[in-house]
N, C-alpha and C positions, 0 to 999 in steps of 0.2 A: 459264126458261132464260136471257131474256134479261139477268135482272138480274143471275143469276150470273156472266153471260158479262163483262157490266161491271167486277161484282168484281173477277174473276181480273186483267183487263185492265190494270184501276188498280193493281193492287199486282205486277201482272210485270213491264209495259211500264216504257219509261224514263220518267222527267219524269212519273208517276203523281201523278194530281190529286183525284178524288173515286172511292172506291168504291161510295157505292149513288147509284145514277144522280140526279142533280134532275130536277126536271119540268118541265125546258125552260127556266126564266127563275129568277132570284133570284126574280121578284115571285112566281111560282107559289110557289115552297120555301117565302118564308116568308107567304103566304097559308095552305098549309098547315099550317107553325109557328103559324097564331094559332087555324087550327081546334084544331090540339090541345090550346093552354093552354085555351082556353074549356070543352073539356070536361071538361079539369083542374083547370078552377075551379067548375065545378058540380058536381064531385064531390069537392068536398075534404072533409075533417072539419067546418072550421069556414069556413061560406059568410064574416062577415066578413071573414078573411085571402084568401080568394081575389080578394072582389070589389078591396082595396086593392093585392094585386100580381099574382095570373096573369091576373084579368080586364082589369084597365088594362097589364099587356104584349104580352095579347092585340090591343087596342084600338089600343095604339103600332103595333103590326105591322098592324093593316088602314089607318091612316092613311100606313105608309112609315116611321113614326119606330123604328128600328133600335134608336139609343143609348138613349130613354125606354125601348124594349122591356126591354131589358137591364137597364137599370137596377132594373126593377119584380123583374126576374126573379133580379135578383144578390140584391136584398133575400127573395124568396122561397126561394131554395135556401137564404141565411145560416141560417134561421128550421127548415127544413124538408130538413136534408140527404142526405136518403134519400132522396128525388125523384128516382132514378137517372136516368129517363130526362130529366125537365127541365135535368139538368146537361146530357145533352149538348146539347141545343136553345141552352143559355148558349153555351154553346164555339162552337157555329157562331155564333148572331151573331156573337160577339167577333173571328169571322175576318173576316166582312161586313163587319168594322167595323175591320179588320187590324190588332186591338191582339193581336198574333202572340204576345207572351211569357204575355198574358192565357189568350188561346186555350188555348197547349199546356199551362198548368198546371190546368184543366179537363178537357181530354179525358183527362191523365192520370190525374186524379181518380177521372172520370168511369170509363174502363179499371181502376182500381185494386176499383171496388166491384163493377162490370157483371160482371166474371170470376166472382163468388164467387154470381149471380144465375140460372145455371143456362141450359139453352137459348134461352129467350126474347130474352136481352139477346144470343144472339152478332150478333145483323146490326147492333145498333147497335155490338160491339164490333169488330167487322170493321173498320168504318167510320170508328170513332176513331182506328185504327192507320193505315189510311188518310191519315188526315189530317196523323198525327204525325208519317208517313213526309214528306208534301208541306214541313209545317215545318221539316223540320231540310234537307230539299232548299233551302230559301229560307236555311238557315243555311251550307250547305255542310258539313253535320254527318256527315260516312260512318260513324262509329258509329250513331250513331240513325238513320239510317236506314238499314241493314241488319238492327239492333235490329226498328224496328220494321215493317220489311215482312217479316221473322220473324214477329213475332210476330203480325201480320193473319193472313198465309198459313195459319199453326198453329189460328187459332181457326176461320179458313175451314176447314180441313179437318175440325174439330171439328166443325161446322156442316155437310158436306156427309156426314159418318160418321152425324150426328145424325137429317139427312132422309133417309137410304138411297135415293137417288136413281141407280141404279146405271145407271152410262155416262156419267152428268154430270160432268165435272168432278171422274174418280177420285181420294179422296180422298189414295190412296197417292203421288198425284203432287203435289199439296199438299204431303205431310208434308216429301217431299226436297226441294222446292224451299223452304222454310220450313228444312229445316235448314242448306240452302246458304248461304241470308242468317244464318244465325244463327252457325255457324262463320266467315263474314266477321267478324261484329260482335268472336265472340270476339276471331278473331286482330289484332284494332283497337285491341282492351283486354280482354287477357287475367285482368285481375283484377278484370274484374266477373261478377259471379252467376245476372245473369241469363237471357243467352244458354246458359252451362251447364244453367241448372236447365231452359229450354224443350228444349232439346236431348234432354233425361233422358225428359223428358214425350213425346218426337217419338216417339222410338227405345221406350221403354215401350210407347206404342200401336199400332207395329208389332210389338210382342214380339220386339227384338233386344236380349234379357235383359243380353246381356254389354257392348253398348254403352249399354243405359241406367243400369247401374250405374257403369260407368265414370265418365257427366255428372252420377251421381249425387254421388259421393265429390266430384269437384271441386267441385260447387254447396258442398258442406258445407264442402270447406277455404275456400273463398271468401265464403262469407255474412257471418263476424261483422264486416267490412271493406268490404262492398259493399251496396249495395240491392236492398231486396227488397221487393215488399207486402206488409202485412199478411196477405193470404191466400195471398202463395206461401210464405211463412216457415211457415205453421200447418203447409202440404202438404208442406214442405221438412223440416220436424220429423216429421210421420205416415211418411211416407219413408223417415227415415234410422231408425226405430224399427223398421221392418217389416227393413231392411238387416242391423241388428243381430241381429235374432232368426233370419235366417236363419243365422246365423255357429255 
């Protein structure tokens, strides 16, 4: 309960900083970051790649060395970029270490693959948006971050729909407040895609038929001129296929 209650906190409240709680101190966080590479290097495929970069960024993080961390770690995602969750481990050092434009082209990465990975990855995706929101706060960016405490809020609800955890943190209250930030973002920049297309998905999973096809048709006029991920485009295509046949 408590760590949900964090969640929400971080992506409602103003000035919203960290969604899943740290464990009291940078040192504990990334103590904990070096427990995981090391179990990540003892179970890789191939023991010599791991001992040359997860295990020596592990080793950089118990000695305090952040940058060496990172650097071990940038060389192992280069090599290995399916390591969904080690990207995001990169992205937060790279905050620790406030190389900020580093950072947010990471988490976005990170967010771009974590979506297509099924329940497992929503609390780390939670937490990327999270983050992405705090960045664009240090930029002054009110698109993105309406954008993306949108789209936190959305995966949160996904996430709380996912644990049926009834009374917690009703998901249906999620979705509205997720579509609230996301019609901001529209009306910010109304010729991007993406806010339409999460909107389509909000309203879908409440089964308000007529407003999800509405967000639907604009996601479509909007896509070939805006961004989209790789896997909202594939959803964004199965979509407007199911649209058409019902015609």
């Amino acid at each position: 309960m408590m760590r949900r209650l964090c969640v929400a906190v971080a992506l409602l409240g103003p000035g919203c900083q960290v969604l899943l709680p740290e464990p009291g101190s940078n040192a504990l966080a990334l103590a904990s970051a070096g427990n995981e590479l090391s179990v990540a290097a003892s179970t890789a495929a191939n023991p010599q790649e791991s001992v040359s970069d997860l295990a020596q960024a592990a080793g950089c993080l118990e000695r305090g060395d952040e940058a060496g961390a990172c650097h071990f770690l940038a060389k192992h995602i280069a090599d290995h970029p399916n390591h969904v969750s080690l990207r995001a481990q990169y992205a937060e050092l790279l905050m620790q270490l406030k190389r900020l434009p580093e950072a947010r082209d990471e988490f976005e990465r990170f967010a771009a693959v974590a979506q297509e990975r099924g329940e497992k990855m929503l609390p780390l995706l939670v937490h990327a948006h999270s983050r992405l929101v705090e960045l664009a706060e240090g930029r002054e960016d009110d698109y993105q971050i309406h954008l993306q405490r949108g789209l936190g809020l959305y995966w949160l609800a996904r996430r709380s729909t996912a644990e049926s955890q009834n009374g917690e943190l009703p998901a249906e209250g999620l979705y509205f407040k997720a579509a609230a930030d996301l019609i901001r973002a529209h009306n910010l920049e109304p010729e991007q895609a993406r806010p339409c297309w999460y909107l389509h998905l909000i309203w879908r999973d409440l089964a308000r038929q007529q407003q999800a096809q509405r967000w639907l048709r604009d996601t479509r006029e909007l896509a070939a001129d805006s961004y989209l991920t790789p896997g909202e485009q594939r959803r964004l295509h199965l979509a407007c296929q199911t649209l058409d046949d019902r015609r």
